[in-house]
N, C-alpha and C positions, 0 to 999 in steps of 0.2 A: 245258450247257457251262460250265466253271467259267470264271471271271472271269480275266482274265490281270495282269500286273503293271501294264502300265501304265492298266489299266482302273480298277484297286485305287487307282493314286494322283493316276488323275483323280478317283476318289470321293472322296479327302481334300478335296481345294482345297475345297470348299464346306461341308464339314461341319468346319473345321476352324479356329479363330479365325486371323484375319492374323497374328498374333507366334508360332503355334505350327511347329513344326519340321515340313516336309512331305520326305518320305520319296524324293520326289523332285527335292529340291533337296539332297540330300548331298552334301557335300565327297568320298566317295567313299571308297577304300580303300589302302592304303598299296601292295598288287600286285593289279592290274590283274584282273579274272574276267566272267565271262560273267554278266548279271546273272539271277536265278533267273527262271523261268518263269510260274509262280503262286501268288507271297509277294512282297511287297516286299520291301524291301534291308532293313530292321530288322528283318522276321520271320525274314529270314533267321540277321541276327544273333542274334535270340534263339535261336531251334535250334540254331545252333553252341552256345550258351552251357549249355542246360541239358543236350546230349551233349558236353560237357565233363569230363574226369577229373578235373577240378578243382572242378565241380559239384557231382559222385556224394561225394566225398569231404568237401562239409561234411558229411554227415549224419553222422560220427563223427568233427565239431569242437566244442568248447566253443562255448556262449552264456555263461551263467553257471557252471550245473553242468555238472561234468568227466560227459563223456560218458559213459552206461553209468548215472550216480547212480540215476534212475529212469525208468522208461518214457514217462510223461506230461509232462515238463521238455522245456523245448525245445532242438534243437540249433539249431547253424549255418546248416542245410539249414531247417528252419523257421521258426527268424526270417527266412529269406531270403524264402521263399517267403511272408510272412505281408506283408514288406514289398513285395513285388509285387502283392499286393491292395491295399494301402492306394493305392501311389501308382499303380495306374490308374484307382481311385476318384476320386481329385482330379483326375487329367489328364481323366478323364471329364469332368468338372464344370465345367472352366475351357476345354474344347474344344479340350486338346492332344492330341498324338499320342500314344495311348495303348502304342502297340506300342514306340517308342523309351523311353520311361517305365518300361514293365514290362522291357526287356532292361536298361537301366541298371541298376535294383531288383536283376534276379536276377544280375547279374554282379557287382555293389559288393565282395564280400565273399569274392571268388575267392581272393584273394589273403592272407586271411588265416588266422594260423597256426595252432598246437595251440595249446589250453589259453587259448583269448580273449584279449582286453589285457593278462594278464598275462603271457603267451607272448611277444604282443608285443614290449611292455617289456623283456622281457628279451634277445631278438634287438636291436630298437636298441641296447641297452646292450653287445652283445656285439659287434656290428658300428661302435660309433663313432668307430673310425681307420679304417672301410671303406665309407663313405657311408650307415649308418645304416639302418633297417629301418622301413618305413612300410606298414599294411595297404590303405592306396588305392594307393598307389605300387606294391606288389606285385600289385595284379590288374591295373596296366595293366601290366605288366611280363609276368601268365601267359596277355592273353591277345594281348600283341605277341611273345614269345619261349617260352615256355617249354613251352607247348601242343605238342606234335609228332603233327599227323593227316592234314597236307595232305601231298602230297608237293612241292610247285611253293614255299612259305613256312612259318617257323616261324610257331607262334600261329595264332590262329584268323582274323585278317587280316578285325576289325571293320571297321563304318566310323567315319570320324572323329567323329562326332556320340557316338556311343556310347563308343568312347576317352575323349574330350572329360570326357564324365559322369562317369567313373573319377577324377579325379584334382582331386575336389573340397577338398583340403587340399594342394594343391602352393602355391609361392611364383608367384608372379606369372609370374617369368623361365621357369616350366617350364611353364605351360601349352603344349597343345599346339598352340593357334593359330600359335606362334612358329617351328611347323613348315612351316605352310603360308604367313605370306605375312599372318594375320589377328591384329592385336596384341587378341584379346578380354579386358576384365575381368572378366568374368561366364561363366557359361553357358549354356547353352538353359533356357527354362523348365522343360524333360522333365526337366532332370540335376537343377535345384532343386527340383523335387517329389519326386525317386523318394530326395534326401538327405533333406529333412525328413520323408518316409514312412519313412524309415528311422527317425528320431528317436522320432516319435508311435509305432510299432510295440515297440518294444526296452524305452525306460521301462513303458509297459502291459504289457505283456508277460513282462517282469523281475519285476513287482509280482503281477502271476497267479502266475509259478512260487515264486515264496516264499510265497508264501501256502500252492500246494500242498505246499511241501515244511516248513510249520510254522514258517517262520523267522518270517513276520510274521503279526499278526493283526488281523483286521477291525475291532473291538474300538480299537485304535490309531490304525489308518489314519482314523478316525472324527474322531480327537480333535486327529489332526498331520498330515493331507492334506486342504486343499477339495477337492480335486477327486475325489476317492473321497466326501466326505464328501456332496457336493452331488448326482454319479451315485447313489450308492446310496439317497437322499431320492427321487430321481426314479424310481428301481427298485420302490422301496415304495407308493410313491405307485399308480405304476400298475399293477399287479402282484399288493402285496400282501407275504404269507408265500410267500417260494419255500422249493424245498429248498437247501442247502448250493451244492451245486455251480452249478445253475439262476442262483442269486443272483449270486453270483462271475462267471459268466461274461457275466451280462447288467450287471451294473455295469462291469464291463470295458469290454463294445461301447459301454456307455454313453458312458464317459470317451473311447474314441476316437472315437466320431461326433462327440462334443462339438469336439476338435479338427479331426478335418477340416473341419468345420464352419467354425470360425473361422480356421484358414485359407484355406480355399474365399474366402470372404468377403471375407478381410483382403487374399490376393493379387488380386482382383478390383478393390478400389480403389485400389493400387498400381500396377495395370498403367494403369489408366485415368490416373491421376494421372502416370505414367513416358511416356503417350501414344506409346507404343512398338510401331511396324508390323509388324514382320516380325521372325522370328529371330537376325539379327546385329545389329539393333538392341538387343534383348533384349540380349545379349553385351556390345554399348558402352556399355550401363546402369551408373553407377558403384556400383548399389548391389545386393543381391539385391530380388528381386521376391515371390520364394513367401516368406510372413514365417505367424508368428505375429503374432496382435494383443499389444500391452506387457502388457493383462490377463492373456490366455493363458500369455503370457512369463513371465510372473510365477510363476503356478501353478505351472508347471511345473518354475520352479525350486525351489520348494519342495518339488514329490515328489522333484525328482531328488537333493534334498538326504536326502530322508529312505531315499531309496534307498543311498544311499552311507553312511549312518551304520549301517541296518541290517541290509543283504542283503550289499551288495558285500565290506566288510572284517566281515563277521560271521566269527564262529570257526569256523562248518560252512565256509564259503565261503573264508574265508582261509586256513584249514590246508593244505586240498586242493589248493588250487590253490597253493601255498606250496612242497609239497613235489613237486608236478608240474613245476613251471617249472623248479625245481634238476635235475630229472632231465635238462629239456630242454636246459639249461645243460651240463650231466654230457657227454650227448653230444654236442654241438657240438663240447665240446671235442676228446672223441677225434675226431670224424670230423678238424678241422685236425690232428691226431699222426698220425691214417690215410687218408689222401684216399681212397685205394684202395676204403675200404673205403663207400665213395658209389656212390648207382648209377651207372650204365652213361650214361645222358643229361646228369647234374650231371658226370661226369668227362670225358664230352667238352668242357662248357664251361671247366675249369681253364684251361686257357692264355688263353683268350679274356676272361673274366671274374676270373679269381686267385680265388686257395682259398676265402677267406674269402667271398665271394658265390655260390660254387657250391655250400659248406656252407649258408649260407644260405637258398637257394634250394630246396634237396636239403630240409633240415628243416621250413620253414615251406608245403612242399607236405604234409606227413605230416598222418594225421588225431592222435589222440591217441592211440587204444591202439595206433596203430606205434613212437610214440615208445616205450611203457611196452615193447612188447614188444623191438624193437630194444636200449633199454637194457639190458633183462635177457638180450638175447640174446650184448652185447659186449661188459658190466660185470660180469655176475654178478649183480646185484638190484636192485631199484627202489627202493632207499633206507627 
């Protein structure tokens, strides 16, 4: 007989540290539903999340490389998913709730656009006499309005805890506590691990696909990263001569265990020292909790430095994405000369929303080869 829902989250309470978010103490849903039979209210929300059209369509969104470059480079759809291993590894560890951890992780990045940050960037910049374009702000945005599958509400009509998570770079006044009645600083410990899982995933991860794609070499990383320099001592060490690949990818896991690690750790004497019971406490915490250690910190700022001098604004990497964003720029503009020519969902919000955020909305749902094909479909060439 399978276990029913609320059997599931009497199972929490006990395996579940005091400050972690228990699945049955949700603030609940913005329209009212039956609750599911046999998943709790988080798994539920994850299932919405990754039968999502917003989902299926990172797989052909930028990470770094413009989608399509190579087979082995990751997209959207795979950082997503890589950063939902990491941080239910940690919520493992710390004895949160793993299932609100993993929907936070796979939903973070709903919302963002073609062609990565600099797609971004360039929607902010196109939108700022229209309140500006933010990729947290836009997945809480696709999966409170813009989702269309229910018939009863737009969006997928999370619950607030998972909303919550979403909108880890809003100003104070926009969180969403200010919704309900709960003026929070912070947020669940779930939402701060599945951001900094995010963080620990993306730099690693960045540093793997240059490598594959010849921009950076080991050789370097040796001589202007500890923390490759130190993993890969440790690789050899126990190990030995691997082949090429073998190497790389165990120096990799190496570098992120090292992190989880030390954040494992570091958030463990933080919480003890914040003496913080229960999840809204967490919340009225003035400070974050999941931390790197200052050591850590450090590191890390040094790869992330040498990431950005080598990978990010490199010439393979800058060109590409240089003259993709103009494309995406290109159209925008027509779509504001042509409403019309928006789909059928974004034209029903014009009056509701005004042009300029229904274009937006319309755009930053597309994966990247719609944009390229669109253009050439409405412009004549891809520049």
């Amino acid at each position: 007989m399978p276990r029913t829902r609320q059997e599931l989250e009497q199972l929490e309470r006990p395996s579940l540290a005091p400050f972690a978010q228990l699945s049955g103490e949700t603030r609940g849903r913005a329209h009212s539903e039956v609750s599911p039979d046999w998943r709790t209210e988080y798994q539920r929300d994850r299932d919405r999340v990754i039968h999502s059209r917003a989902f299926r369509r990172l797989e052909y969104k930028t990470q770094v490389f413009l989608n399509g470059t190579g087979d082995h480079l990751r997209t959207r759809l795979t950082h997503t998913m890589e950063v939902a291993a990491v941080a239910r590894g940690i919520a493992r560890a710390l004895r949160l709730n793993e299932d609100l951890t993993e929907t936070i992780a796979l939903a973070h990045d709903l919302g963002h656009p073609p062609f990565g940050h600099r797609g971004e960037h360039v929607l902010d910049r196109l939108m700022k006499d229209h309140g500006g374009f933010e990729h947290n702000r836009q997945s809480l945005r696709v999966v409170e309005e813009l989702e269309q599958k229910y018939p009863n509400f737009s969006g997928l009509n999370l619950t607030w805890e998972v909303r919550e998570g979403l909108v880890k770079h809003f100003p104070a006044g926009d969180h969403p506590s200010k919704r309900r009645g709960f003026a929070a600083k912070n947020s669940a410990l779930e939402a701060q691990v599945a951001n900094l899982a995010d963080e620990i995933t993306y730099y690693s991860h960045d540093l793997d696909d240059g490598l594959d794609a010849g921009l950076l070499n080991e050789a370097e990383l040796k001589d202007r990263v500890t923390v490759w320099r130190e993993a890969a001592r440790k690789v050899k060490r126990e190990h030995g001569d691997l082949p090429d690949e073998c190497r790389r990818y165990f120096i990799i896991r190496t570098m992120i265990d090292g992190q989880v690690r030390d954040v494992v750790l570091t958030t463990e004497k933080l919480i003890a020292r914040a003496k913080v019971q229960n999840a809204d406490e967490v919340r009225l915490y003035p400070r974050l909790l999941v931390q790197y250690s200052p050591a850590r910190r450090k590191l890390n700022r040094e790869m992330r430095k040498y990431l950005y001098q080598n990978l990010y604004f490199s010439k393979q990497v800058d060109e590409a994405n240089t003259r993709a964003v103009r494309i995406l720029a290109e159209l925008f503009q027509f779509y504001i000369a042509h409403p019309r020519a928006i789909g059928e969902s974004s034209r029903q919000r014009l009056r509701r929303e005004g042009l300029h955020r229904a274009v937006c909305d319309y755009i930053a749902g597309m994966t990247d080869r719609y944009v390229l094909q669109e253009h050439t479909r409405l412009l004549g060439t891809r520049g």
